[in-house]
PAZA-648558 format. One record per residue (C-alpha): residue in three letters; x, y, z. Coordinates in steps of 0.001 Angstrom, whole numbers, plus 500000, padded with zeros to 6 digits. Example, Ala and Ser with C-alpha at 12.3 -4.5 7.8 and 13.67 -1.06 7.14 Angstrom:
residues 2
ALA512300495500507800
SER513670498940507140
//
This chain:
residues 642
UNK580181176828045267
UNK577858175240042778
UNK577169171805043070
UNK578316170642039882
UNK581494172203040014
UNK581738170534043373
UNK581110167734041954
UNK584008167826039428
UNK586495168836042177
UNK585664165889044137
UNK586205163370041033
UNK589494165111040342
UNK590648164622044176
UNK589319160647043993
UNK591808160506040657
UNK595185162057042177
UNK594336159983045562
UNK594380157139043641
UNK596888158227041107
UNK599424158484044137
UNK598086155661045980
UNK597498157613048766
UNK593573156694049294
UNK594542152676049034
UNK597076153396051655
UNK594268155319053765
UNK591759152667053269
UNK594280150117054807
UNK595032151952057881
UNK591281152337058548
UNK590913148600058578
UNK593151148172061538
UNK592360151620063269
UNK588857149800063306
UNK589698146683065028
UNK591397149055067642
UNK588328150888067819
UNK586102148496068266
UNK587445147410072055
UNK587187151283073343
UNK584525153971073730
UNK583926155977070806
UNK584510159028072400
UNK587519158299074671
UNK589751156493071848
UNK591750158870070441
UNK590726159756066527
UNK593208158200063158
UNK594657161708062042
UNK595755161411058754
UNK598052164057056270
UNK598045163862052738
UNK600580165064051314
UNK599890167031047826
UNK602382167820044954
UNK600936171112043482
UNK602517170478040000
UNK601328166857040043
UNK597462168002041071
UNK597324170577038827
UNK598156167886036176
UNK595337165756037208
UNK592701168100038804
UNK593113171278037707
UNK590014172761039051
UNK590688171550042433
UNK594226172733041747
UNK593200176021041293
UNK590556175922044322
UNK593041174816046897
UNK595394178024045745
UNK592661180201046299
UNK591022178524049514
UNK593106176334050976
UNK590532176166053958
UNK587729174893051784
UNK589731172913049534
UNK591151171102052445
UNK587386170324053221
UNK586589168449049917
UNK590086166290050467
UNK587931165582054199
UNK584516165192051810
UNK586448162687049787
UNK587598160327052412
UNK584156160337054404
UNK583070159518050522
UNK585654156605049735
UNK584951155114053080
UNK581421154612053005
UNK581994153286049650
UNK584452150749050977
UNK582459149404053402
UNK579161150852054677
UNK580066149666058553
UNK582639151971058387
UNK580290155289058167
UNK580372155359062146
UNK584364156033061891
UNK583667159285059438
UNK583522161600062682
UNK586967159760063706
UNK588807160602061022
UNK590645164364060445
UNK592884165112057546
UNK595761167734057049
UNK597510168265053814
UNK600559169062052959
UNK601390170650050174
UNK604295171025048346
UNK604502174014046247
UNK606437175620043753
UNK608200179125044092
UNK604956180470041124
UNK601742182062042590
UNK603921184489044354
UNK607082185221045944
UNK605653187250049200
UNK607862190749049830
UNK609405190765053271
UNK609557194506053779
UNK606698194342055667
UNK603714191929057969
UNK601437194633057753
UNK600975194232053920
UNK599773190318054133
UNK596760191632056249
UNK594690192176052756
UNK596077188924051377
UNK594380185457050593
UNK595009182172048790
UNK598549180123049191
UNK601805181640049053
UNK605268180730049241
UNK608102182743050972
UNK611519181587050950
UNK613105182484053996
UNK616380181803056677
UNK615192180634060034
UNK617022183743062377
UNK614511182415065438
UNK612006179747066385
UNK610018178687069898
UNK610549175356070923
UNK607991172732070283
UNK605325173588072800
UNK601600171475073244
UNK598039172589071889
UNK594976170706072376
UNK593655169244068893
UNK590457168136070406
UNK588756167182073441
UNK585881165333075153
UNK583649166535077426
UNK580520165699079728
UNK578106165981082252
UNK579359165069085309
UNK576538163471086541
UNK576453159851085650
UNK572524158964085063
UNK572389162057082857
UNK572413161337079076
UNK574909163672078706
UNK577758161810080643
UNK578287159638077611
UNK579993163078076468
UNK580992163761072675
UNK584023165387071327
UNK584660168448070126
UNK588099170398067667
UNK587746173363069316
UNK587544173592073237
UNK587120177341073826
UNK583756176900071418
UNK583140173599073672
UNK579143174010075097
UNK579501174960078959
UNK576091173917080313
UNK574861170248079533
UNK571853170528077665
UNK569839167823079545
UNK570059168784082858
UNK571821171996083026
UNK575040171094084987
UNK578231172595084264
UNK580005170125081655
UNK583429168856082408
UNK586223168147080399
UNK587427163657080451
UNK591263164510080275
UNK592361161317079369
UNK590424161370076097
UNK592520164795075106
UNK594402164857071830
UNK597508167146071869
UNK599356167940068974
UNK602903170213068416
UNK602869173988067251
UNK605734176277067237
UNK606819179761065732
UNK609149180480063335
UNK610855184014062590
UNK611979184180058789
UNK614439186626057158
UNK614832187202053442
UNK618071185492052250
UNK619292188701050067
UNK620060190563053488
UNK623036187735053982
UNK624371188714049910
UNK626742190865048939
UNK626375194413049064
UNK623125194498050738
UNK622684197369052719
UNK618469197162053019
UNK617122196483056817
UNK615262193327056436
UNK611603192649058314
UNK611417189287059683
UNK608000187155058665
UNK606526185295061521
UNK605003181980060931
UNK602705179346062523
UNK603672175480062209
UNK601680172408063363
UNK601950168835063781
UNK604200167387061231
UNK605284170537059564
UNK607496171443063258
UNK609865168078062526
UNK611980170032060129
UNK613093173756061860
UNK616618174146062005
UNK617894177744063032
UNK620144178932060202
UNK618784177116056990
UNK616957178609053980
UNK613166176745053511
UNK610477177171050967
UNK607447178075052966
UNK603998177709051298
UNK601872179577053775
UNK598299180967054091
UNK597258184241055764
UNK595205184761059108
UNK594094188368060293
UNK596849188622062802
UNK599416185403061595
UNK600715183443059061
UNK600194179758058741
UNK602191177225057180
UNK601062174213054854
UNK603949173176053738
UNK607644173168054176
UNK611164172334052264
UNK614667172883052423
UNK615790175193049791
UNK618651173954047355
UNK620336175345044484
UNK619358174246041419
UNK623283173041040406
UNK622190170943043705
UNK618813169899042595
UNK620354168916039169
UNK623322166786040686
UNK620816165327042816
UNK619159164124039972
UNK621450163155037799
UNK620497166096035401
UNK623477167586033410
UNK624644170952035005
UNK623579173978033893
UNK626147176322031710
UNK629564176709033278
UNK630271180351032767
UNK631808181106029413
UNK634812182777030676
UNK636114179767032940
UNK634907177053029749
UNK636986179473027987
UNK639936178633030002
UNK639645175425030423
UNK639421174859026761
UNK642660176634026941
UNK644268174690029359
UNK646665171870029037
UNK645160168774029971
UNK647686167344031941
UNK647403170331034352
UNK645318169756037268
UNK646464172813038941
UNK646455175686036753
UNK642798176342037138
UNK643072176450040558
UNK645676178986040148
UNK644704180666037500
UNK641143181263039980
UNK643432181961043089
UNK645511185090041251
UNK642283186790040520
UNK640671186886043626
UNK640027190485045099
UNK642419191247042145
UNK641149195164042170
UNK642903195582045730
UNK645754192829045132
UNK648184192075042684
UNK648021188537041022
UNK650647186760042855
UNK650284188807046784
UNK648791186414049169
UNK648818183394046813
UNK649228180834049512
UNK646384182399051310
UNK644501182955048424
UNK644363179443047303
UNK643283178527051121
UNK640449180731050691
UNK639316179237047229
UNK639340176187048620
UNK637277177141051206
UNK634641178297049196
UNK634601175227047390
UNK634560172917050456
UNK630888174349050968
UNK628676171646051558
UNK625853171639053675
UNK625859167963054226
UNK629163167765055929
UNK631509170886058183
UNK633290172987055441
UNK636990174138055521
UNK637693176718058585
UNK640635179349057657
UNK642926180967059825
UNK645379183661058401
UNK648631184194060224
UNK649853188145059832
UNK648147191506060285
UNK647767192383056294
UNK644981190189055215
UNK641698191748056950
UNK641049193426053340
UNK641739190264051397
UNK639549188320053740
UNK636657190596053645
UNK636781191175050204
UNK636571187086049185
UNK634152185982052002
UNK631673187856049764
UNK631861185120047025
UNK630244182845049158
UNK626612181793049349
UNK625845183689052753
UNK628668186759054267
UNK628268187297057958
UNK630361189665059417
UNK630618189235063393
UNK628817192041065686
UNK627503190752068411
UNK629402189503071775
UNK627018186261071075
UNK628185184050068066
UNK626468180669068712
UNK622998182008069645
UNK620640182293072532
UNK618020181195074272
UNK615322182417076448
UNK611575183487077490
UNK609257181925079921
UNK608009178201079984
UNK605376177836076858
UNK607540180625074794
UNK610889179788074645
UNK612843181149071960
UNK616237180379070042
UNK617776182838068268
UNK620294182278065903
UNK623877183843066079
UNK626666184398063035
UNK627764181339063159
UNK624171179836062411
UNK622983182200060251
UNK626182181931057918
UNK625391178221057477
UNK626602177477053962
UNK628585180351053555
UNK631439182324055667
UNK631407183697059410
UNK634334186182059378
UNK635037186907062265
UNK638509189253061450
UNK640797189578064090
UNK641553186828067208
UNK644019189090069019
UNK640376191392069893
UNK639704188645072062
UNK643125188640074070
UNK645499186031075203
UNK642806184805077402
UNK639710182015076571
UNK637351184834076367
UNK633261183822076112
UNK633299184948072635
UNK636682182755072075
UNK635305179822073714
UNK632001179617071945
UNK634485179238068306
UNK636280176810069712
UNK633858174228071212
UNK632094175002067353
UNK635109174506065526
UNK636176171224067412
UNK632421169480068080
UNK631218170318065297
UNK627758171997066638
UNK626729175417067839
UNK625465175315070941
UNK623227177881072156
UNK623479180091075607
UNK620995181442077838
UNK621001185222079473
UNK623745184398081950
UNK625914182857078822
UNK625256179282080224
UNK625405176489077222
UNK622379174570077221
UNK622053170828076188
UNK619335169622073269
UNK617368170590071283
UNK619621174078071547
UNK622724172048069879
UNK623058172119066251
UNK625356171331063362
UNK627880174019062214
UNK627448174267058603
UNK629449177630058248
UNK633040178170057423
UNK634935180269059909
UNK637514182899058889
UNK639858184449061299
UNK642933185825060976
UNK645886186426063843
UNK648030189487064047
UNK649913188994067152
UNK653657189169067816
UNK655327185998066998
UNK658322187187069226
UNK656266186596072647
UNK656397183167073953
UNK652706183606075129
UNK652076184673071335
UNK653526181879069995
UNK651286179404072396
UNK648170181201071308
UNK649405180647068104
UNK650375176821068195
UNK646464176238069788
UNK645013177807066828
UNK646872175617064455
UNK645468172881066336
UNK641809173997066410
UNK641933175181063127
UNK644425172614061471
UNK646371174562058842
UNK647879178022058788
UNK647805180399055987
UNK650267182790055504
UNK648826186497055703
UNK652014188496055825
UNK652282190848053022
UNK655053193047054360
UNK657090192119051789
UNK654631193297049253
UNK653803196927050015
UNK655333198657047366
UNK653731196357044728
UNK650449196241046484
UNK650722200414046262
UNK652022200470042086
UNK648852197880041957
UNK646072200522043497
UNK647650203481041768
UNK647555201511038602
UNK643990200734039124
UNK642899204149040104
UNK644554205333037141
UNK642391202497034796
UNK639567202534036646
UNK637728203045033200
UNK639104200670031668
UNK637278197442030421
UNK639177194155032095
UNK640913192154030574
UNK639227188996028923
UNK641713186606030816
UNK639948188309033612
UNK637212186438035028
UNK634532187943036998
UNK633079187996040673
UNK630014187339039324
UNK631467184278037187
UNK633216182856039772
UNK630538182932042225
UNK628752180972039532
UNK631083178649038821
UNK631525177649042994
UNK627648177385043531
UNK628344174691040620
UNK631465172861041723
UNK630021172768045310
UNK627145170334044523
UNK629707167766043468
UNK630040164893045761
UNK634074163548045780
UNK635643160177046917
UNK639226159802048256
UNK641028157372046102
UNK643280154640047498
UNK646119156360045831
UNK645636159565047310
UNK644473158070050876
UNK648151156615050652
UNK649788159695049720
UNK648375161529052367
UNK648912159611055199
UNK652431158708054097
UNK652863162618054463
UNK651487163007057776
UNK653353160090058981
UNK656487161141057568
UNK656115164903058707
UNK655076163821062200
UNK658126161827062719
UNK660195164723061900
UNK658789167764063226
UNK656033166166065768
UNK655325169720066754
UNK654631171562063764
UNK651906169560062010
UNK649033168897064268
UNK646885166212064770
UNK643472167665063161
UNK645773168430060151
UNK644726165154058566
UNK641257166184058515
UNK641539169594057158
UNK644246168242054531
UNK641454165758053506
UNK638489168225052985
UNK640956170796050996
UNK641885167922048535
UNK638756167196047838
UNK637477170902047490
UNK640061171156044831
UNK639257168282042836
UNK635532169556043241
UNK637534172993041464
UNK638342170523038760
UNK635257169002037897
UNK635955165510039476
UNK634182163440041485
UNK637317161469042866
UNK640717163020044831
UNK643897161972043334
UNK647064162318044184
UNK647407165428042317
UNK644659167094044574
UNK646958165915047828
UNK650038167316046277
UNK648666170842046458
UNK647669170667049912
UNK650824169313051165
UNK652602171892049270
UNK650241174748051205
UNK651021173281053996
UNK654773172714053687
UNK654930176439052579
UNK652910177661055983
UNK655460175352058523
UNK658619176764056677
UNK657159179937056808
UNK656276180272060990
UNK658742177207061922
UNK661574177395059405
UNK662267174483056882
UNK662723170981057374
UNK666762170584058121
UNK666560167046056082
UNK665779168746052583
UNK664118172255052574
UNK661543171715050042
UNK661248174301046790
UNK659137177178046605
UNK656153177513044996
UNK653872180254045742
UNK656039182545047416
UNK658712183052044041
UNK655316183533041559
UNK655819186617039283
UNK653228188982038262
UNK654941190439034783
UNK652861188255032419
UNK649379187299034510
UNK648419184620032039
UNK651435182603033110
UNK650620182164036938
UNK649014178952036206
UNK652053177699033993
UNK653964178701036904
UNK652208177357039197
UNK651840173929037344
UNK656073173970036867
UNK656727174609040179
UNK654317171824041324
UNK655772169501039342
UNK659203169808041208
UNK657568169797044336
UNK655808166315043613
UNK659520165234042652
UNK660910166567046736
UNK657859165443047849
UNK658533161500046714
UNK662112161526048323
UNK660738163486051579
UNK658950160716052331
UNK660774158006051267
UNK663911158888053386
UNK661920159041056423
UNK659680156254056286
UNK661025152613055558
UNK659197150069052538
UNK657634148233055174
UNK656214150850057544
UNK655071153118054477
UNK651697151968054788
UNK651447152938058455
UNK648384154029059182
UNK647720157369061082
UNK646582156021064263
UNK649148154034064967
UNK650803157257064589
//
């Protein structure tokens, strides 16, 4: 490197340090490492290691050169960050020169998805590469946090030798052997080690998780350090920007990928184009419908297998499932009650942001290896995080609590994945993690058994709301539907029709949206429950309130709101009132009407009309309902009392 191109580099680094403040921050935590330093022996007091973190867009705004230098050779570039401080601290104040040798610097570095977006067919083809990367990856496995030694001191053991003072070195293999005064075998001073964190990471490319993806995926191995190991969760996408060793990978930076609808809500940018075939709609729709989208988007779901109105109880579940997607908090678990629904299932899990279909005996994950390489693995239900873990049918894993069983259950009810060793022992932290994935099961076992009907009243519990997925009563429609399809199989769709590819759109957008229960529909629910519990204390179980609470607000995130009202409860209470009549019977008080088992298909642009008709009576039962079973002054009961 020339030395006034050097030169340049360095003055560009000394402007974004102090552009970002990050050298007067440095220069202040010298001051008091110094007064620290001052009471101890050089050698033995451990050094002031530093990481500056660097925004690649913002650098290349104000030192360009450098910019470009640290893309090609990160190595060397992280050198003239190191030049700079040794630089800016002599500057500061000459006493401090002795602390130069004290002070080691790591960046970080946050980069975009631009100088290249590294293939994962194959390791082998990164052995000719150089320069920063980035990969964007899913974390399938990791190593836990193990110990490496980030520099040591050593000496000559014998005391009058000049060498027993000892000096310090970064790399202790390379560490001199043989003192060079009076030849004795030089000995490491343990306390005076520095030990820092490393682990491994395993990376998958996030296509193999999308629909239709058939390709076998090579995993990317990965080196982390220090800082950069904080932030490893088994299961979640990360932008990676990474540099390349003869044998490894390295990692400079890290970050949690999110969707840009995410980014831009995050923000508080406007949203990027809803697609034109659901603006379409709702430009069609009446405004004082809040539930025709909804299921207007229901009816078309797997609509090439299905006709518009078979399932729609179910199919509405499994919309709002997909909307209730949110990484931040558990999303909406679905359990289908009848043996006709694997198809339909299948079929709509594939709208999601990740499809896992279950394989493997172990769903949480494992654990194992020897002490200094232990390694979790994720299972389906991590690697589905923000999207679906189907897991098709729970009569495969009989009447009893299988291993396979169990691991759902304590998942579905704690909320975290917890991972098993070899001998399918659950292990404590750090192998506990957060479920982010929606489960989807359905049951197909004989109602008529009273052992069937226990299994079945413990799912409801664990899973807190039924859908119906009986379509007996549909075959010979279902059958007209394929032949008719077959038969039109060139023909273009319908515009009404919106497609997968829309849809799938339109849910990555509506799940970024963050929604607040409003008083009003706080009330109305817990009226409900109240009510309902006092009349059939067996049918509506006590998780119910929760998963009623997440569905309401994964349809008003259908609608474009921000805030549940009561409109968004009414639905839900109508699912549910139409899954208890349909397993239990109906409520001997006042059988409420039906909704979405009396839908006709004749004229498909009227499902929503129907739908929104229909709704409107129920909101009328629903009033009364409660009302004759709770009294003026215990209407505001709350649910624990309860």
């Amino acid at each position: 490197m020339e030395f006034t191109s050097n030169t340049k580099m360095l003055q560009e680094i000394i402007k974004y340090l102090d552009f970002t403040s990050q050298l007067h921050d440095l220069l202040g935590l010298i001051q008091s490492y110094k007064q620290k330093l001052n009471s101890e022996q050089d050698n033995f007091f451990p050094l002031l290691y530093h990481c500056i973190e660097v925004d690649f867009p913002l650098l290349i705004d104000i030192a360009g050169n450098a910019a470009n230098f640290l893309l090609v050779e990160p190595d060397l570039g992280q050198q003239l960050f190191q030049q700079v401080i040794d630089l800016a601290i002599k500057t500061e104040d000459p006493r401090l020169s002795q602390m130069v040798n004290q002070i080691q610097l790591t960046l970080r570095i946050s980069l975009p998805l631009m100088p290249s977006i590294l293939s994962f067919d194959s390791q082998s083809s990164f052995a000719n590469k150089s320069g920063l990367s980035v990969i964007k990856g899913i974390v399938m496995a990791r190593t836990i946090i193990s110990k490496y030694c980030k520099s040591a001191v050593f000496r000559c053991p014998t005391e009058g030798c000049c060498g027993h003072k000892g000096h310090r070195v970064f790399d202790s293999h390379s560490a001199a052997s043989i003192c060079s005064y009076c030849g004795c075998t030089n000995e490491e001073f343990l306390r005076a080690r520095i030990n820092g964190d490393q682990a491994l990471a395993v990376f998958v490319n996030p296509s193999g998780f999308q629909q239709n993806n058939f390709l076998r995926h090579q995993g990317i191995t990965v080196s982390f350090k220090d800082e950069l190991t904080r932030d490893l969760e088994l299961g979640v996408c990360y932008n990676v920007v990474v540099s390349f060793k003869p044998h490894h990978m390295v990692a400079w930076g890290i970050e949690r990928t999110i969707s840009e609808h995410q980014w831009r809500f995050t923000n508080g940018l406007p949203t990027v184009a809803i697609p034109l075939a659901i603006l379409q709609h709702l430009q069609k729709t009446d405004l004082d419908s809040p539930w025709n989208l909804t299921a207007t988007l229901s009816s078309q779901l797997a609509s090439h297998i299905y006709p518009l109105n078979s399932f729609f109880q179910l199919k509405i579940g499994l919309l709002l499932s997909l909307a209730s997607q949110d990484l931040d908090k558990m999303p909406v678990h679905l359990l289908a009650v009848g043996p006709d629904c694997c198809q339909l299932l299948q079929s709509v899990s594939q709208l999601s942001r990740r499809h896992v279909g279950v394989t493997s005996p172990t769903l949480s994950g494992a654990m194992g290896g020897s002490m200094g390489a232990v390694w979790m693995e994720a299972g389906p239900l991590l690697l589905a995080s923000g999207g679906v873990c189907y897991i098709g049918d729970w009569a495969k894993f009989g009447s009893g609590r299988s291993s396979v069983a169990s691991q759902i259950v304590t998942a579905i009810e704690s909320g975290q994945v917890d991972l098993v060793d070899s001998s399918n022992t659950v292990l404590g932290s750090p192998a506990s993690l957060p479920l982010r994935a929606a489960v989807w099961t359905f049951w197909s076992g004989d109602k008529a058994t009273s052992a069937a009907q226990t299994q079945l009243r413990t799912l409801i519990e664990i899973f807190g709301m039924p859908f119906i997925g009986d379509g007996s009563g549909d075959i010979e429609a279902v059958a007209q539907h394929l032949l008719l399809e077959a038969m039109q199989s060139d023909v273009k769709p319908p515009s009404c029709m919106i497609s997968p590819e829309d849809l799938k759109q339109y849910l990555d957008i509506v799940c970024s949206f963050k929604v607040q229960l409003t008083p009003e529909a706080s009330k109305l629910l817990r009226n409900y429950f109240v009510a309902s519990r006092r009349e059939r204390p067996d049918c509506l179980p006590l998780t119910a309130i929760k998963t009623m609470t997440s569905l309401a607000e994964a349809h008003a995130r259908l609608c474009l709101r921000t805030h549940v009202i009561s409109e968004d409860v009414i639905l839900v209470i109508c699912l549910y009132e139409e899954a208890i009549t349909a397993l239990y019977g109906p409520s001997l008080m006042s059988p409420p009407p039906t909704v979405f088992a009396s839908l006709s298909a004749e004229n498909g642009t009227c499902i929503g009309q129907q739908v929104d008709l229909k709704l409107k009576n129920f909101s009328m039962w629903l009033q009364q309902y409660i009302k004759s079973l709770l009294s003026e002054s215990s209407v505001n009961l709350s649910v624990c009392e309860e």
